[in-house]
C-alpha positions, 0 to 999 in steps of 0.5 A: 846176555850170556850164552844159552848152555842149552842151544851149545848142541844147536850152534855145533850143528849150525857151525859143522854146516855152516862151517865144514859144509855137511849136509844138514841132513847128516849134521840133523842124525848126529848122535853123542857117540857119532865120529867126527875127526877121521870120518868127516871128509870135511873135517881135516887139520885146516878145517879144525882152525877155522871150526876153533875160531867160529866156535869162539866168536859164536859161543863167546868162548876162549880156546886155548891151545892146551885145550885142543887134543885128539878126543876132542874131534874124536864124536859129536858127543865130545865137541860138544860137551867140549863147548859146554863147558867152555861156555859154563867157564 
């Protein structure tokens, strides 16, 4: 069954708790324009891996290692619209 576009935003949500460990609260007032890498204490260059790897198994997705760059931690807006995409592919 593919993959729902439209619960991509959900599942970035679920993995930044599950993940990273944010709180749900915090994760739940997320907005497109709310900055992720920088400042989530959480989100550091070791949890960037581990973020990459679940988004995959969950979304059924490929990264390639082209596709990371530094505006794609930059919001919440850009790692999902990131996933979308992908999904979309």
């Amino acid at each position: 069954m593919p993959f729902v576009p439209d619960s991509v935003e959900t599942t970035i949500r679920d993995l930044l708790v599950d993940v990273l460990g944010v709180a749900p609260a915090t994760v739940a007032a997320m907005t497109d324009d709310t900055p992720l890498f920088g400042a989530l204490p959480e989100l550091d260059s070791m949890a960037v891996a581990g973020l990459l790897t679940e988004m995959e198994d969950r979304l059924d997705i490929m990264i390639d290692d082209d596709d990371i760059d530094g505006e794609l931690f930059e919001s919440f807006g850009s790692l999902v619209a990131f996933a979308k995409a992908k999904v979309r592919e």
